[in-house]
DSSP file (Angstrom, degrees, kcal/mol; ACC not computed):
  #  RESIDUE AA STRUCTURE BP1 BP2  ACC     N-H-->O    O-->H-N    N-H-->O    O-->H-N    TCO  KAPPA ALPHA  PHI   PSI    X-CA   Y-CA   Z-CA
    1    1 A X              0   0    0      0, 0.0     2,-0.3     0, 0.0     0, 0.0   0.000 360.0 360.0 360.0 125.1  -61.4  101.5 -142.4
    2    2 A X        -     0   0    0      2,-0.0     2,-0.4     3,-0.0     0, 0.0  -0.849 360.0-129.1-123.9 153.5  -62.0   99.5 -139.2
    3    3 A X        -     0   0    0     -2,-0.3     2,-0.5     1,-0.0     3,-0.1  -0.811  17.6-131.5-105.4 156.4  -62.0  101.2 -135.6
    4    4 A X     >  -     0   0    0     -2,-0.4     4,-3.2     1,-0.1     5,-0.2  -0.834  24.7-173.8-104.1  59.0  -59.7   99.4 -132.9
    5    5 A X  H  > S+     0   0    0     -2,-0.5     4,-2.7     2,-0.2     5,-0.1   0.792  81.1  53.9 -20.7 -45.5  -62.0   99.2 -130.3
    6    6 A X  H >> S+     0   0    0      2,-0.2     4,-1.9     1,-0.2     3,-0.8   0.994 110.8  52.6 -57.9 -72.5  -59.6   97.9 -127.8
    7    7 A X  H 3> S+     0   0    0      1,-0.3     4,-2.6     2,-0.2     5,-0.4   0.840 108.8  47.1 -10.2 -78.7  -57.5  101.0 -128.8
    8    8 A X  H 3X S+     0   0    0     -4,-3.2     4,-1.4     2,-0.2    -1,-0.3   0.884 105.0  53.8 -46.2 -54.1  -59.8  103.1 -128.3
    9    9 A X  H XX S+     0   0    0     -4,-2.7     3,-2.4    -3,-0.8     4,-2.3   0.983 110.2  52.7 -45.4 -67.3  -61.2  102.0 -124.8
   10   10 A X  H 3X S+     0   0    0     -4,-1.9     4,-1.7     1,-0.2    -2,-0.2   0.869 108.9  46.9 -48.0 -49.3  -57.4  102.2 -123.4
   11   11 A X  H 3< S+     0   0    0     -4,-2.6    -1,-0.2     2,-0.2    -2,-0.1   0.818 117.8  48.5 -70.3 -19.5  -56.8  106.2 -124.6
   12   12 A X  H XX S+     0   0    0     -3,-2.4     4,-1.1    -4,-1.4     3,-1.0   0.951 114.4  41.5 -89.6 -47.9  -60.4  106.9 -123.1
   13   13 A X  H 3< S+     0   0    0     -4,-2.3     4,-0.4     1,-0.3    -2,-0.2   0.744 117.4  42.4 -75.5 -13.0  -59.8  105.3 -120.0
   14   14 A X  T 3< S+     0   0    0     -4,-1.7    -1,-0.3     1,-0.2     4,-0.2   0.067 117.1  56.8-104.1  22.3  -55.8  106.6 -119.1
   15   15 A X  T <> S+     0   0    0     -3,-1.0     4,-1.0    -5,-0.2    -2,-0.2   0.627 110.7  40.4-113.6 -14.5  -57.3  110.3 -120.5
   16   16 A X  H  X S+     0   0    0     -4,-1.1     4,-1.7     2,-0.2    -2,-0.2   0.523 113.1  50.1 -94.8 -26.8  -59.9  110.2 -117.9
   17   17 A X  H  > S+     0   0    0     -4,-0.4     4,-1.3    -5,-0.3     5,-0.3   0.949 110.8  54.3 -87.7 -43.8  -57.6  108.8 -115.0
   18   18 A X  H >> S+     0   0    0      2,-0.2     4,-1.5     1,-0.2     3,-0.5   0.942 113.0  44.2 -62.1 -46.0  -54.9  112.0 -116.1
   19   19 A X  H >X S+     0   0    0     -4,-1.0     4,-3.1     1,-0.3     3,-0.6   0.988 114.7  51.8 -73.5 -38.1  -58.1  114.6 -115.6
   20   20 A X  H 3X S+     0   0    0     -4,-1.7     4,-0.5     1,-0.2    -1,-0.3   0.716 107.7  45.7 -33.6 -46.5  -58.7  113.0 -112.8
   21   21 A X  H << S+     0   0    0     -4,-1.3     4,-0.4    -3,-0.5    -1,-0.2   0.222 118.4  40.0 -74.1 -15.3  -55.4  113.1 -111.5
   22   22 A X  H <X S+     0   0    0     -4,-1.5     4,-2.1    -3,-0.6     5,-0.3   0.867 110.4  58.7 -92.7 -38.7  -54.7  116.8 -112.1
   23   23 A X  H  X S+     0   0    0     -4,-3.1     4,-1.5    -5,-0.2    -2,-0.2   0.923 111.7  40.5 -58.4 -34.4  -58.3  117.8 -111.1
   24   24 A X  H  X S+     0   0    0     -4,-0.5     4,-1.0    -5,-0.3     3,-0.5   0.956 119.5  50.2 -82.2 -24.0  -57.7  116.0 -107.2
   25   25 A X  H  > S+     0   0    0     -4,-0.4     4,-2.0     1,-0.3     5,-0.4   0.886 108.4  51.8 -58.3 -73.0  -53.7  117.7 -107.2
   26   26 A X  H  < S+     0   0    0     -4,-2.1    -1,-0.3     2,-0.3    -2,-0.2   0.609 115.1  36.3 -18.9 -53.5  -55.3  120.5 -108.1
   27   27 A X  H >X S+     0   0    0     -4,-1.5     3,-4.7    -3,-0.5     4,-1.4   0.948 115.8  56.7 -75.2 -87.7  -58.0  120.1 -104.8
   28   28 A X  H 3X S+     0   0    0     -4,-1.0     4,-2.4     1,-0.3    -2,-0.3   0.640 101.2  51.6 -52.6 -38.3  -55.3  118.8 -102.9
   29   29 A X  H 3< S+     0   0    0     -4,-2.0    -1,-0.3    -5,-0.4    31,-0.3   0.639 115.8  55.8 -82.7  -5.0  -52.7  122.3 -103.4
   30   30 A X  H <4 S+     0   0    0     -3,-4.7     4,-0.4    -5,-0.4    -2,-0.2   0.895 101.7  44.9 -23.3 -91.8  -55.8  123.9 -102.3
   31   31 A X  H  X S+     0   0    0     -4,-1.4     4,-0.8     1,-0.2    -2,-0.2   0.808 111.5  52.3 -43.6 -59.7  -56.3  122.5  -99.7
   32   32 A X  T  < S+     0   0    0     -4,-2.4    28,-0.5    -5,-0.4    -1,-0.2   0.283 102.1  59.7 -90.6  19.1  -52.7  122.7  -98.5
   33   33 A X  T >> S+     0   0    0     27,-0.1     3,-1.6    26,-0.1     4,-0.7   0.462 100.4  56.0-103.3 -10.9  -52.4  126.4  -99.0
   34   34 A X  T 34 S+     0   0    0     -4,-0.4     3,-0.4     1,-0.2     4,-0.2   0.841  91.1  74.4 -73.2  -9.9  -55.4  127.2  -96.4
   35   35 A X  T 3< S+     0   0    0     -4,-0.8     3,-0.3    21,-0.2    -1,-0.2   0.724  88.5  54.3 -62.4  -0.3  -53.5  125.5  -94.5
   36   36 A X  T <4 S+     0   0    0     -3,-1.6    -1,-0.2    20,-0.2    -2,-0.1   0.565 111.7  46.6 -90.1 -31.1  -51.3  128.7  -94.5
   37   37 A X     <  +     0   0    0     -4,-0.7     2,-0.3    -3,-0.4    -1,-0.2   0.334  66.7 111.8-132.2  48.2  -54.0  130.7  -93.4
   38   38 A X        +     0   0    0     -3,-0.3     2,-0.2    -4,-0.2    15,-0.0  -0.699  43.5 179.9-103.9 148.0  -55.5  129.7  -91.3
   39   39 A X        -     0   0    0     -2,-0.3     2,-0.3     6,-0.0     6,-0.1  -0.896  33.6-113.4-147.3 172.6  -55.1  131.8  -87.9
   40   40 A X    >   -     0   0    0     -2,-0.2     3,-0.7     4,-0.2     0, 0.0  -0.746  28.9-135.9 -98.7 147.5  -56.6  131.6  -84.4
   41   41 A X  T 3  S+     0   0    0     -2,-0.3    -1,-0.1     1,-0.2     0, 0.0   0.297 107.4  54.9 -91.8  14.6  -59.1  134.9  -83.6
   42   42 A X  T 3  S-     0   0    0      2,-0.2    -1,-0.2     0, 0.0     3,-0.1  -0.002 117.0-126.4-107.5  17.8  -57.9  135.6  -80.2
   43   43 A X    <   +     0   0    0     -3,-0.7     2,-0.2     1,-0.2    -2,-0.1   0.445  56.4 146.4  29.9  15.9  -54.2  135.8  -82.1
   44   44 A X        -     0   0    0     -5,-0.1     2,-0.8     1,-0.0    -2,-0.2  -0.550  45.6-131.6 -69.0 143.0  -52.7  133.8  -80.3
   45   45 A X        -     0   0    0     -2,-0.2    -1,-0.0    -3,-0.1    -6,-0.0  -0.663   7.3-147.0-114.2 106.8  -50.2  131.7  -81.6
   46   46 A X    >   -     0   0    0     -2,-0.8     3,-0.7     1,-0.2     4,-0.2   0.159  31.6-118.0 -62.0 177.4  -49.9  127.7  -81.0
   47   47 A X  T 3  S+     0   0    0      1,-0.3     4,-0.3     2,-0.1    -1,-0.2   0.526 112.8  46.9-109.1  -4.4  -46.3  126.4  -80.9
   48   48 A X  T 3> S+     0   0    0      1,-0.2     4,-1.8     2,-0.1    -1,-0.3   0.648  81.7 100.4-107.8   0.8  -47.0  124.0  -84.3
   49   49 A X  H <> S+     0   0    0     -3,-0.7     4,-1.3     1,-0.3     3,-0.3   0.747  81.7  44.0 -47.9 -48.7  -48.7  126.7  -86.2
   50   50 A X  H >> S+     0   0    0      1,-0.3     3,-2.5    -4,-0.2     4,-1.5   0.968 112.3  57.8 -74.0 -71.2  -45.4  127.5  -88.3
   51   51 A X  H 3> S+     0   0    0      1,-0.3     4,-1.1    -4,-0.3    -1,-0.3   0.688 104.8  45.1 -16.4 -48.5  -45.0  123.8  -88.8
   52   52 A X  H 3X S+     0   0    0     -4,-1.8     4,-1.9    -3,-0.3    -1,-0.3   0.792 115.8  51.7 -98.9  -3.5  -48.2  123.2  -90.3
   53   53 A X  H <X S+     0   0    0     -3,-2.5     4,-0.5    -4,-1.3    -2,-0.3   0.729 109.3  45.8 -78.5 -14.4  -47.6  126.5  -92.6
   54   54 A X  H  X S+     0   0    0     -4,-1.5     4,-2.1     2,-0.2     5,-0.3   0.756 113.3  56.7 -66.8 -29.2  -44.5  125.5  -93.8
   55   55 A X  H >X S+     0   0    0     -4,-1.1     4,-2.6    -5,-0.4     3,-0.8   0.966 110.8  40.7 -41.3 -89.6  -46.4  121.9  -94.3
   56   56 A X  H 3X S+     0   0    0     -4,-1.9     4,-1.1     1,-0.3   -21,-0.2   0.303 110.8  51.3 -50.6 -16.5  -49.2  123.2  -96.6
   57   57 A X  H 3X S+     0   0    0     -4,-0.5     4,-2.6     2,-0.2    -1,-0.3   0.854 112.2  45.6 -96.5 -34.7  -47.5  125.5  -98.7
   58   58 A X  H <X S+     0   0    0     -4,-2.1     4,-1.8    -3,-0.8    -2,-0.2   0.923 117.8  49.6 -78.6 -34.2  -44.7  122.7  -99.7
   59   59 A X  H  X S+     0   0    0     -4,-2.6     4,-1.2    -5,-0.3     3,-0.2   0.944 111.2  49.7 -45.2 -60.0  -47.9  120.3 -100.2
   60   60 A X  H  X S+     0   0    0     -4,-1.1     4,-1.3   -28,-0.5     5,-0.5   0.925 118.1  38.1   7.6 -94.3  -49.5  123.0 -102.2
   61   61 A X  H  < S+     0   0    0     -4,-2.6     4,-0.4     1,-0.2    -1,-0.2   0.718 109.5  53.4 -65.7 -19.8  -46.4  123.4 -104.3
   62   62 A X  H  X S+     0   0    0     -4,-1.8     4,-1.3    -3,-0.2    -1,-0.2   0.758 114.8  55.1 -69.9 -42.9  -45.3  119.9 -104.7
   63   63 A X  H >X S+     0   0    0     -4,-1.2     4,-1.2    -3,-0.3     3,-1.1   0.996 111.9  35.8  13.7-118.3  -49.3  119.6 -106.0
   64   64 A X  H 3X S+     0   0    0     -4,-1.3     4,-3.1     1,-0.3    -3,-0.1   0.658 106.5  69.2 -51.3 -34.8  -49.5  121.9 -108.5
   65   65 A X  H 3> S+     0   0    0     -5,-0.5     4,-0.5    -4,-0.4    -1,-0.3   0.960 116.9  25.9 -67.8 -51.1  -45.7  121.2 -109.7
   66   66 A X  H <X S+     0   0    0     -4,-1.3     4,-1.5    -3,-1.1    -2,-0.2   0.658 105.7  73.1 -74.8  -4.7  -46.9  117.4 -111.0
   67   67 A X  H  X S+     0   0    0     -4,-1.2     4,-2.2     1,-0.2    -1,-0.2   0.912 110.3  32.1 -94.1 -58.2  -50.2  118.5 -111.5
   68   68 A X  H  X S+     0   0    0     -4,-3.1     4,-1.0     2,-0.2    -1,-0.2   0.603 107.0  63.2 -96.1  11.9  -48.3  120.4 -114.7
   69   69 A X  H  X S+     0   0    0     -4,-0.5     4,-1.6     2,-0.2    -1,-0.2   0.726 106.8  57.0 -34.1 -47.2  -45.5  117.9 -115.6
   70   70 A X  H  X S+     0   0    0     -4,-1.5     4,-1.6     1,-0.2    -2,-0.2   0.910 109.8  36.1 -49.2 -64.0  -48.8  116.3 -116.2
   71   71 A X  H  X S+     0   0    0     -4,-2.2     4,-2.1     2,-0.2    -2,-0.2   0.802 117.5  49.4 -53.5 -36.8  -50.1  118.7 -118.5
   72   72 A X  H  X S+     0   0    0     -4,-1.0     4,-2.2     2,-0.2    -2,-0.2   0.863 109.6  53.5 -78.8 -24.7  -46.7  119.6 -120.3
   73   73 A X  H >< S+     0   0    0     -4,-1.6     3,-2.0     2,-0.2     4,-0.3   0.985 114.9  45.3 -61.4 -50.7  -46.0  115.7 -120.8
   74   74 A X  H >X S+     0   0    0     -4,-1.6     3,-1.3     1,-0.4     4,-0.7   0.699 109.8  51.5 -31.0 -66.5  -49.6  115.7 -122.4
   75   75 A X  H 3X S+     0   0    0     -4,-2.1     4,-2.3     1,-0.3    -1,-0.4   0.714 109.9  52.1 -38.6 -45.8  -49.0  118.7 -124.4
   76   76 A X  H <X S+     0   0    0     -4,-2.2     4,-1.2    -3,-2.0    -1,-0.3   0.842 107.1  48.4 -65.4 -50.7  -45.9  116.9 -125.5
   77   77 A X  H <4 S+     0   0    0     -3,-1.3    -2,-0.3    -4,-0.3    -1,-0.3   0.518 115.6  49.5 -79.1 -10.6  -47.6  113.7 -126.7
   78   78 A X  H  < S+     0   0    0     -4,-0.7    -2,-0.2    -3,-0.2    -1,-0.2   0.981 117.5  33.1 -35.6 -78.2  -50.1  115.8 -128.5
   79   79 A X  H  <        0   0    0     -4,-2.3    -2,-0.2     1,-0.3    -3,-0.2   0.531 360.0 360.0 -90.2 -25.7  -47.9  118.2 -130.4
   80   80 A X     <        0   0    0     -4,-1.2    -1,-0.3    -5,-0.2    -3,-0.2   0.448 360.0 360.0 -91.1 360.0  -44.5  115.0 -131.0
C-alpha cells in the first residue's frame, strides 16, 4: 500500500482554501449586517442611511447564501 503524496497535498490544500473561504463569507455577512444597525445618537437621520442598510443586509445575505452552497456541495462530495 503506497500513499499518493501528490494526492494528498492537493485535498489538504483546496480543504484549507474552502474553510477559508466560508470562514471570511462568514466575517464578511457580519460585517454587512452591522451595517444595518448602525444608527446616529442624536437620531437623526442622513439621506444615504437606508441605502447603506439595504447594502449590508443584501451583502450579508448574498454571504452567507455561498458560504452554504459551499458547505452543501462539500456535504455532497462527502456522502456521493
Amino acid at each position: 500500500m503506497e500513499i499518493a503524496w501528490g494526492t494528498l497535498a492537493a485535498i489538504a490544500v483546496v480543504a484549507a482554501a474552502a474553510a477559508l473561504t466560508v470562514v471570511l463569507l462568514v466575517a464578511f455577512a457580519i460585517v454587512g449586517s452591522s451595517a444595518s444597525s448602525t444608527q446616529r445618537v442624536d437620531g437623526a437621520d442622513d439621506g444615504g442611511a437606508l441605502g447603506r442598510r439595504f447594502t449590508g443586509t443584501a451583502v450579508a445575505v448574498l454571504c452567507l447564501l455561498a458560504a452554504g452552497l459551499i458547505v452543501c456541495y462539500s456535504l455532497y462530495l462527502i456522502i456521493a
